[in-house]
C-alpha positions as CSV (number, residue, x, y, z in Angstrom):
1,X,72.9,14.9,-172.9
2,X,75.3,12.2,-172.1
3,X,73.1,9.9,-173.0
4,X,76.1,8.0,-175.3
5,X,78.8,8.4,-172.2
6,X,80.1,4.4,-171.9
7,X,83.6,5.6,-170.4
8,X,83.1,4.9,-166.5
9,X,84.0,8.7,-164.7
10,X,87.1,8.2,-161.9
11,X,86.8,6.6,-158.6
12,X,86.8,8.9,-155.9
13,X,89.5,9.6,-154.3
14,X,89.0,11.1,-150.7
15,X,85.6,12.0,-148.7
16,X,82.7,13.6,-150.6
17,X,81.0,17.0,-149.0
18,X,77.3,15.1,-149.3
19,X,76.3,11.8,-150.4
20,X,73.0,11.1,-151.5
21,X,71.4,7.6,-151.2
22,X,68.4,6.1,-153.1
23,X,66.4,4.2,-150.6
24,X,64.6,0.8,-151.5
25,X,67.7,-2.0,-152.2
26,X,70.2,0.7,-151.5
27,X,69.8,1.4,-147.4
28,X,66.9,-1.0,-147.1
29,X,65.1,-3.6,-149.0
30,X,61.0,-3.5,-148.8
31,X,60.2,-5.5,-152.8
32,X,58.1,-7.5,-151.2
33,X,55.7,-5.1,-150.2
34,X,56.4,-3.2,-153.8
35,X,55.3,-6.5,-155.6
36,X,52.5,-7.5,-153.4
37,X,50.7,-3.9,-154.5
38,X,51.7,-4.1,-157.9
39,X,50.1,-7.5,-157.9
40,X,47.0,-6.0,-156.2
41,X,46.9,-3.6,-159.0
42,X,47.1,-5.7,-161.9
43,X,44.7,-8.6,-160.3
44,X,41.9,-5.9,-160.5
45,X,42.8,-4.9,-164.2
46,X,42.6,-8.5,-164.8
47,X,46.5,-8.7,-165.8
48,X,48.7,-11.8,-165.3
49,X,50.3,-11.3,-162.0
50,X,54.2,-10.4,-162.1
51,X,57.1,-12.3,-160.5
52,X,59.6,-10.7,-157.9
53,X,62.0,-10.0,-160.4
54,X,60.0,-8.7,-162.8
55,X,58.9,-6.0,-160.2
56,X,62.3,-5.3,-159.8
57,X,62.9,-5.0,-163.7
58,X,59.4,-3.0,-164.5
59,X,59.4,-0.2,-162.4
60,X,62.6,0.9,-161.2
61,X,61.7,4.7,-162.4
62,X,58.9,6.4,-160.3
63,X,55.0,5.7,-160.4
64,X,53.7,8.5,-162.7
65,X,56.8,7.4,-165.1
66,X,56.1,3.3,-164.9
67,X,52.3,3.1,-164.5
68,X,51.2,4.7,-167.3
69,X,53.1,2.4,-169.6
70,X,52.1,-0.4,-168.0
71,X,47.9,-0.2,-167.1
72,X,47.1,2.5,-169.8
73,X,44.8,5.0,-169.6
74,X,43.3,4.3,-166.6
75,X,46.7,4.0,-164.7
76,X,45.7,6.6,-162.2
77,X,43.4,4.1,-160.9
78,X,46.0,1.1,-160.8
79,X,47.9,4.2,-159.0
80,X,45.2,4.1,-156.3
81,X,44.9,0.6,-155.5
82,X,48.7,0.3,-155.8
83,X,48.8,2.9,-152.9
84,X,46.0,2.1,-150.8
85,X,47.7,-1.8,-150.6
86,X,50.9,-0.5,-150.1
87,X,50.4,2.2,-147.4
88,X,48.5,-0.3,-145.4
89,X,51.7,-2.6,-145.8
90,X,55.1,-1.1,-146.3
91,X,56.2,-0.8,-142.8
92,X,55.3,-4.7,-142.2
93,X,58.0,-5.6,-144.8
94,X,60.6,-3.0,-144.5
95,X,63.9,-4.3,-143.9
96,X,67.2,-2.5,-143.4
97,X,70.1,-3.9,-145.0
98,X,73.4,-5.2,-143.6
99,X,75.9,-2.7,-142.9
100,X,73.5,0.4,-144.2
101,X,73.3,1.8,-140.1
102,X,76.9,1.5,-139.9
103,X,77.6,3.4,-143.3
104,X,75.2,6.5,-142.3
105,X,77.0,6.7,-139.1
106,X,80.2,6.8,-140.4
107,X,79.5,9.2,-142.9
108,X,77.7,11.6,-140.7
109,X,80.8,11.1,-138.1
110,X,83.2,12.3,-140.8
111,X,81.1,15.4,-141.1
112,X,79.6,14.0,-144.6
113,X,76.2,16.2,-145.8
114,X,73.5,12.8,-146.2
115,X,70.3,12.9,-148.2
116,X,68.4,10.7,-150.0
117,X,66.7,11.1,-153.7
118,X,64.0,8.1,-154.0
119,X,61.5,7.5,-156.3
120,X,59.5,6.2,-153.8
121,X,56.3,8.6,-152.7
122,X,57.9,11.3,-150.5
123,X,55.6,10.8,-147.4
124,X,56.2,6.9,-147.3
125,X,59.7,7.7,-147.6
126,X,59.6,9.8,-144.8
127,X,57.3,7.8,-142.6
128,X,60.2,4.4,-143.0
129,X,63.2,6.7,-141.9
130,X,60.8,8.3,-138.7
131,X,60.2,4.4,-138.0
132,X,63.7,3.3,-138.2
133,X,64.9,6.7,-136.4
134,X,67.1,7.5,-139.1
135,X,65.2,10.6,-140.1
136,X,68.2,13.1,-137.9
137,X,70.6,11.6,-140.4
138,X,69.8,13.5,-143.1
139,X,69.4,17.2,-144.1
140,X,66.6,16.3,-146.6
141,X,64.9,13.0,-148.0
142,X,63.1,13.4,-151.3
143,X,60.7,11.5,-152.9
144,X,58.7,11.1,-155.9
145,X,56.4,13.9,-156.6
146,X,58.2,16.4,-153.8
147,X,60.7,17.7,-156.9
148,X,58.7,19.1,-160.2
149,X,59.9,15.8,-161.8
150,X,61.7,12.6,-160.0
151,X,64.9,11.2,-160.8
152,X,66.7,10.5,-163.3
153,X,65.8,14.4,-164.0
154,X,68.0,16.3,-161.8
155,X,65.8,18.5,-159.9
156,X,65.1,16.1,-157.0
157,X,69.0,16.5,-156.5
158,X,69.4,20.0,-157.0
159,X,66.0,20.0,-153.5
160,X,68.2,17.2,-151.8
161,X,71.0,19.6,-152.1
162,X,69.2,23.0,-151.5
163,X,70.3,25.1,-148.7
164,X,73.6,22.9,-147.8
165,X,75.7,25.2,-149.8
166,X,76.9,22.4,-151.6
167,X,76.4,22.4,-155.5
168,X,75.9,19.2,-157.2
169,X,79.0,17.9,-159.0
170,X,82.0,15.4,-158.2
171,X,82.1,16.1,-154.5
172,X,78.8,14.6,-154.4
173,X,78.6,10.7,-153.9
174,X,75.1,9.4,-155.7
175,X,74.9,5.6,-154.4
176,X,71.6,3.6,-155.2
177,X,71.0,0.3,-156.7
178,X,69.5,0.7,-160.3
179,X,70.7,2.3,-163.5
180,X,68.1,5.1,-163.0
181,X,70.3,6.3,-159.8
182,X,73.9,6.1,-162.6
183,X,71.7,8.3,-165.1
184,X,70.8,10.6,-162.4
185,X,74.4,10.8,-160.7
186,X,75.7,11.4,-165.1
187,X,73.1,14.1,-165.4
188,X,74.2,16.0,-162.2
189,X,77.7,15.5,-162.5
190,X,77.8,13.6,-159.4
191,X,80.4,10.9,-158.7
192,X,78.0,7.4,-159.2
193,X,78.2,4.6,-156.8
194,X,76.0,1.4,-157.9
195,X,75.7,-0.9,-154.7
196,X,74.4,-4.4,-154.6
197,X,74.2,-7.1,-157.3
198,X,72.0,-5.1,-160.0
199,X,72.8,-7.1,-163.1
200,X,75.5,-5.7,-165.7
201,X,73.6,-5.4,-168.7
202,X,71.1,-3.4,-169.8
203,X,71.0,0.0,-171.7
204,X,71.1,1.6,-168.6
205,X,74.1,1.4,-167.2
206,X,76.2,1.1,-170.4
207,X,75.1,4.8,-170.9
208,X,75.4,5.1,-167.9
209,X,78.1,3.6,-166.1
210,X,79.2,4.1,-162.4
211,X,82.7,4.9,-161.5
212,X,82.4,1.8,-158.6
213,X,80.4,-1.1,-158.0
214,X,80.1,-2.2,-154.7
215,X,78.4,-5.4,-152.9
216,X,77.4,-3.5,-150.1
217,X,77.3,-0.8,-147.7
218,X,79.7,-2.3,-145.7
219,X,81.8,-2.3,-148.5
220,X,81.0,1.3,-149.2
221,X,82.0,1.8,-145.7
222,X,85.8,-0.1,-145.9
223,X,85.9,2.3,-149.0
224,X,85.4,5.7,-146.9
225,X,88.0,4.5,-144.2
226,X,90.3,4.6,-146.7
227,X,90.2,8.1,-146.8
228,X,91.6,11.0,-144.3
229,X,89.8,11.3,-141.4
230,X,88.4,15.0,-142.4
231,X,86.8,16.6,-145.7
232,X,89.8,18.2,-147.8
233,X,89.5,22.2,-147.5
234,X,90.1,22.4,-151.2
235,X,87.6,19.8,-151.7
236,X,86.1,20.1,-154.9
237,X,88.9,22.4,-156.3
238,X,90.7,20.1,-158.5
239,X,88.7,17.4,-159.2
């Protein structure tokens, strides 16, 4: 619906109630695992093997979006091996990135609402934040397949946000990596927050562009410093 949207929406201007993260290249970075079971995957379908980057490029929306357009009919069983590589992998080649424990504790110290809306499988998801002991941080991590849809659609936001009182809208923070997380932070009316060094072009985020690009999360975290100490009372009332 705001699918022709190219006007970047404001830059926040004090602390959000909530902030919902994507995960992978957005708190922490685990490609390399991502691309070694995509690889697995389309050795046995006899496919030419894909580089790191074009793992990143291919299949930033979920699994049931991607693999279908990519192995076919039989993509349930690329699916399979995909997940059978990966599960016996992922926590070998997760890695957190700079600054991204410093940012959740900040935010939760301000009294910030976290979640986390990935497209990643819910129950690998939630097995990397048990490992890393993040899992207290946040009210609800949701993956692909927990919502009826994944993201960009919004009802994956509308579970992260379910039972915190808090609607989704501008006093919402929707900070990931890819131009999937911008169209999903448009199509809530969340405040969107592209982190990293995701290229400029693309479709993608000219329809969907976010109202701040940052490096990092510690940059992300220099930007919440900047505000007051506590969430505004009115928050929300005149944005």
């Amino acid at each position: 619906m705001m699918s022709h949207n190219v006007t970047s929406p404001p830059a926040p201007t004090r602390l959000p109630r909530a902030v919902l993260f994507d995960w992978d290249n957005t708190l922490v970075t685990n490609w390399r695992c991502i691309h070694a079971s995509i690889n697995a995957a389309l050795a046995d379908f006899g496919l030419p093997l894909w580089t790191l980057e074009e793992s990143y490029e291919r299949v930033r929306h979920s699994l049931r979006d991607s693999f279908p357009l990519i192995f076919g009919e039989e993509w349930t069983r690329a699916r399979d091996i995909f997940y059978a590589h990966f599960e016996q992998h992922h926590l070998d080649y997760l890695d957190v990135l700079p600054g991204a424990a410093e940012l959740l504790g900040l935010l939760r110290q301000r009294g910030v609402v976290l979640g986390v809306v990935s497209n990643k499988t819910g129950r690998f998801l939630r097995r990397e934040a048990e490992m890393l002991g993040w899992t207290p941080h946040f009210t609800t991590l949701v993956g692909a397949n927990d919502a009826a849809t994944d993201k960009p659609d919004p009802a994956p936001v509308t579970m992260a946000l379910a039972g915190t009182g808090i609607e989704p809208g501008p006093d919402v923070w929707f900070i990931g990596d890819a131009d999937v997380d911008m169209e999903c932070a448009h199509r809530t009316g969340c405040i969107p927050i592209l982190v990293g060094h995701t290229p400029a072009g693309g479709e993608g985020l000219r329809h969907f562009p976010p109202a701040l690009r940052l490096d990092s999360c510690a940059a992300i975290s220099s930007l919440v410093i900047t505000f007051d100490d506590t969430i505004s009372a009115d928050a929300g009332m005149d944005r």
